[in-house]
C-alpha positions, 0 to 999 in steps of 0.5 A, spaced: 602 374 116 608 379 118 605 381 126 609 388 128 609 387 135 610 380 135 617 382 132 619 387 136 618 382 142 624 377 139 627 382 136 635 381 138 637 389 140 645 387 142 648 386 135 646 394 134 646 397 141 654 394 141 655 397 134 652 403 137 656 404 143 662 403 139 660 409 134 658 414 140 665 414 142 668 413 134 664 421 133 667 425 139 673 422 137 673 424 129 670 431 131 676 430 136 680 429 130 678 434 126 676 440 130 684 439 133 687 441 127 682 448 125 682 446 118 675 447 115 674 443 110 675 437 115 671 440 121 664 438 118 666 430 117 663 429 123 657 431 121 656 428 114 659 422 119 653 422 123 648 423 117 651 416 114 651 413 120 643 413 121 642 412 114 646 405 115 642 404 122 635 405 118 638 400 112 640 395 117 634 395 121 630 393 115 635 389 113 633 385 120 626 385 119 628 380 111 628 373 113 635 369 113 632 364 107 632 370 102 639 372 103 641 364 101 637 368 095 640 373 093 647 370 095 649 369 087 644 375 084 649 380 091 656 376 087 654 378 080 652 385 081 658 387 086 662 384 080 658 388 075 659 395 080 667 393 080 667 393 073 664 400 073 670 402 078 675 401 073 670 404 067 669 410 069 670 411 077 672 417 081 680 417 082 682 420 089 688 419 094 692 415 089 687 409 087 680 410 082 675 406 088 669 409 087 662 411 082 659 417 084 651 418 084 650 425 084 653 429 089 655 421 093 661 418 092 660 410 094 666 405 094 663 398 090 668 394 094 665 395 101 659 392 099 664 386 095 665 384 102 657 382 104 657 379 097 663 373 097 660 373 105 653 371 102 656 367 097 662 363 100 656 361 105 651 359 100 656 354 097 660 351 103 653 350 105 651 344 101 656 339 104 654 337 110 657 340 116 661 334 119 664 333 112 672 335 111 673 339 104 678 337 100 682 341 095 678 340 090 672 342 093 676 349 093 677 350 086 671 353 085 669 358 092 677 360 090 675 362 084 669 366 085 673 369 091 679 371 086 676 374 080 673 381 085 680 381 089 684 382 083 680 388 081 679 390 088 687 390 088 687 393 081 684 399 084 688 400 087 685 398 093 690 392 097 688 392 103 680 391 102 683 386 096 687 382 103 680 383 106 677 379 101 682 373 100 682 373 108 674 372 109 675 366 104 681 363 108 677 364 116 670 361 112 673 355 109 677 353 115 670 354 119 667 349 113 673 344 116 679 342 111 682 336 110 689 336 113 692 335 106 688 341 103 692 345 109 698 343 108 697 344 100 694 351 102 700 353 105 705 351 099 701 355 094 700 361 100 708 361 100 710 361 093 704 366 091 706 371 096 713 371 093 711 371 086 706 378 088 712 381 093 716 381 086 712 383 081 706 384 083 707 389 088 708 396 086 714 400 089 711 404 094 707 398 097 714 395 097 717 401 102 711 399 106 714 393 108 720 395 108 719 400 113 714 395 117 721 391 119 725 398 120 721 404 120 728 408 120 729 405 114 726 411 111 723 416 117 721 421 112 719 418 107 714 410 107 716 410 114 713 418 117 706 415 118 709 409 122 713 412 126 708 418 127 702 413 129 707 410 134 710 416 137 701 419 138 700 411 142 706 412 146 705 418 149 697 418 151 700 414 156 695 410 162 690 416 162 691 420 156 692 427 154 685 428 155 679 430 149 682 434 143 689 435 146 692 431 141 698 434 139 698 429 132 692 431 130 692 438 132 700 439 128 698 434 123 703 431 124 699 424 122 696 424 115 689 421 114 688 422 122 680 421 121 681 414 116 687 410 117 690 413 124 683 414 127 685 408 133 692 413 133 689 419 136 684 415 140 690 412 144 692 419 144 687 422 148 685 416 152 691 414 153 691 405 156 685 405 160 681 408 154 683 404 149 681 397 153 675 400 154 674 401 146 677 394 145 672 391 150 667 393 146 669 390 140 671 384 144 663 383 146 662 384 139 666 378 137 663 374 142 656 375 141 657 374 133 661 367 136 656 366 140 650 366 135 654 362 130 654 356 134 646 357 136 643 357 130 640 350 126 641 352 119 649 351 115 647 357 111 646 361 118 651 359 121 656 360 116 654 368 114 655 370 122 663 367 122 663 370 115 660 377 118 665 376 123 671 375 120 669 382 116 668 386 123 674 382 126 680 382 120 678 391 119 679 391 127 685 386 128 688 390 121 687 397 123 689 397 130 696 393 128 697 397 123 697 404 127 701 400 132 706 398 128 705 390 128 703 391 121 705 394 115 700 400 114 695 399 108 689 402 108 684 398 112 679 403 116 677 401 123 668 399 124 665 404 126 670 409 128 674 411 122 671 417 117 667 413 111 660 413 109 661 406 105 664 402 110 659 404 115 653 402 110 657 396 110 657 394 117 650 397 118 647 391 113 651 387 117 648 388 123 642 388 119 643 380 117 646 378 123 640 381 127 635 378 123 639 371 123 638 371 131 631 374 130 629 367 127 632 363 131 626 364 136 622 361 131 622 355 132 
């Protein structure tokens, strides 16, 4: 029998409360943001921001009251109706900053391939937990989990949506190593990775996906053009300095001279106004985050468990990884937001059941 009291005894508070440190700081950035520029349109974001972030946090915490076991459930049942909803997308989804990523409900607007992530993390997990965990895998074993994994990356490449496409494929490649490989599946694995990412280069790509990695390699290339941002999100990094320009007095944003200052260059404005030491402050903060997750995954009895938490993981650790070097200039830009701190109602419901999973995959533990 549920007991309410006994729940909230064991009940593991880390994973929201670090998630929720992380978005304190990410609101007074995006009200920075976009109060620095006086338009109004965008001077409310913070608030539709903070209406999505209770919404998530009130899912995710019923999420964490599910017990691990229905998530191997509903594993396949989540695979089949985010493919369903993908599908939709590229039916009668909404268009909008060049790509038609989103279905509407109403007044909403939610974008399918945000919760795709927690969907191929259920299902990759669910698959490679049939093998033993001592057992290497093989090329063939793979055919199948690859499969299941292209089919929602090519329709969220489709969209278009590279970024979150890459994402897919790269939460498939760190669970599958997880899983251990047979060094013959590796060196296979990069054969193919090598070919195919020429093949996608020359005619898989469109044009202005290929500026960007051009002007990743010479942002000069074209300054005005695929490179502005780039060189924009560089100049906003360099110039916050040690201590920064303090909170809204950033020239980017406030000139906006950096498009997108509240998604994609969030990280960027951030350095700007607080400067080195603030940002190893935040990158802390998602440090403690990575290590308790790792922490986690190596504590737990089940495959399935432990495998569903390096999945999460990978999805918290590749948007951070691939947001900050982007606006760093490490990476080509693509449009990938950063957890918690970027503007967007469906990749905050994404990482609000996350935290939901992994909570009450912690919870379990004590069980027993």
């Amino acid at each position: 029998m549920f007991n309410f009291r006994e729940e909230l005894k064991r009940y593991d508070y880390s994973f929201f409360g670090i998630c929720s440190a992380i978005f304190i700081i990410g609101i007074l950035n995006l009200y920075s943001a976009t109060h620095a520029q006086g338009i109004g349109a965008e001077e409310g974001l913070y608030k539709t921001q903070i209406v999505w972030f209770f919404l998530s946090w009130m899912i995710g915490i019923a999420v964490s009251f599910i017990q691990p076991k229905n998530f191997y459930r509903l594993a396949y049942p989540s695979y089949l109706i985010s493919v369903i909803l993908l599908v939709m997308v590229l039916v009668v989804g909404h268009s909008a900053l060049g790509g038609q990523r989103w279905i509407g409900f109403g007044p909403l607007k939610f974008q399918p391939s945000e919760i795709t992530k927690i969907a191929m993390v259920l299902v990759l997990s669910r698959w490679y937990s049939k093998a033993a965990p001592e057992q290497e895998i093989g090329f063939r074993e793979l055919i199948i989990p690859f499969i299941i994994t292209i089919i929602p990356a090519m329709m969220i490449i489709i969209q278009p949506d590279l970024g979150t496409g890459m994402l897919v494929m790269l939460i498939f490649f760190i669970i599958t190593f997880y899983r251990k490989l047979k060094w013959k599946t590796i060196m296979i694995m990069a054969i193919i990775a090598m070919i195919s990412s020429t093949v996608v280069y020359n005619f898989g790509l469109r044009e202005y996906q290929k500026k960007r990695i051009t002007t990743f390699l010479d942002p000069e290339y074209d300054a005005k053009g695929s490179g502005y941002n780039a060189i924009q999100s560089k100049i906003a990094i360099g110039s916050g300095q040690f201590f920064g320009k303090g909170f809204r007095r950033s020239s980017q944003g406030a000139l906006n001279y950096l498009p997108e200052n509240h998604t994609d260059f969030i990280f960027a404005i951030f350095n700007e106004e607080h400067g080195f030491v603030g940002s190893v402050f935040l990158i802390a903060l998602y440090i403690a985050l990575f290590y308790r997750l790792l922490w986690l995954a190596s504590n737990v009895n089940k495959i399935f468990d432990s495998v569903v938490v390096v999945g999460i993981l990978a999805v918290f650790f590749c948007h951070t990884m691939i947001n900050m070097s982007m606006v760093s200039g490490l990476m080509p830009i693509v449009g990938v937001p950063l957890p918690l701190m970027s503007y967007g109602g469906s990749n905050l419901l994404t990482f609000g059941i996350c935290c939901g999973i992994v909570t009450s995959i912690s919870n379990a533990r004590n069980l027993f």
